[in-house]
C-alpha positions as CSV (number, residue, x, y, z in Angstrom):
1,X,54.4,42.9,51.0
2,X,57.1,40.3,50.1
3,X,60.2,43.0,48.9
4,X,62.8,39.9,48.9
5,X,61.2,38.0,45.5
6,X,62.0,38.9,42.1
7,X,58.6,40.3,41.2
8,X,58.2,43.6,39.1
9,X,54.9,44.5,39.9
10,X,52.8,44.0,42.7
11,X,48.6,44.6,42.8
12,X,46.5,45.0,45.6
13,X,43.3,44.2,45.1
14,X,40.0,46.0,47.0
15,X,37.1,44.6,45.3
16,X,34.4,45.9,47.7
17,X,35.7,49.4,46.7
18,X,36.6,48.7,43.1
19,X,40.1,49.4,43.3
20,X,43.6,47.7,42.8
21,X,46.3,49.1,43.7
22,X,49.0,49.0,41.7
23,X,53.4,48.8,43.2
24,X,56.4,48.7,40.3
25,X,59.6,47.1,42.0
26,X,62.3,49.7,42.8
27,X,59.5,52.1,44.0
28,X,58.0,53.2,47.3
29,X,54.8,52.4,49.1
30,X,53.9,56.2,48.3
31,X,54.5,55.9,45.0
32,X,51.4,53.4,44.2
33,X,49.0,53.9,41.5
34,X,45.7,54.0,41.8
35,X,43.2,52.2,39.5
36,X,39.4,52.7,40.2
37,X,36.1,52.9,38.8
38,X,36.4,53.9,35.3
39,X,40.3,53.3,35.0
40,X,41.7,50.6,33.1
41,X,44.6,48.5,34.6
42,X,48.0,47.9,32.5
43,X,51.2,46.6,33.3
44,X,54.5,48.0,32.4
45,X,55.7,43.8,32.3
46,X,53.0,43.1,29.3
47,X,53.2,45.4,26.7
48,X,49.5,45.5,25.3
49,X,47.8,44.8,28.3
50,X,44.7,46.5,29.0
51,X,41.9,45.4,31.8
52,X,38.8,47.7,31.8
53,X,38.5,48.0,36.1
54,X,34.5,47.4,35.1
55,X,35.4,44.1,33.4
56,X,37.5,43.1,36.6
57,X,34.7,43.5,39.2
58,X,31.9,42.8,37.1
């Protein structure tokens, strides 16, 4: 991933497995979060949002 631009979140989408991952600037490759089946994906840049992971890959 592209470290040098000014972005504050990253998300890595795997949408035959249902997942996204989910990298905050200033943190590590380890230090990813997770969102799968079941899990709903929010951003720490947009207060308020909230994606249901089912509504993503439906």
């Amino acid at each position: 991933m592209h470290r040098a631009s000014d972005v504050g979140e990253r998300r890595l989408v795997d949408a035959p497995a249902g997942t996204v991952l989910v990298y905050r600037t200033g943190g590590s490759l380890d230090d990813a979060v997770e969102v799968g089946p079941g899990d709903t994906l929010t951003s720490g840049l947009r207060p308020g949002f909230a994606l249901p992971s089912a509504e993503l890959f439906a």
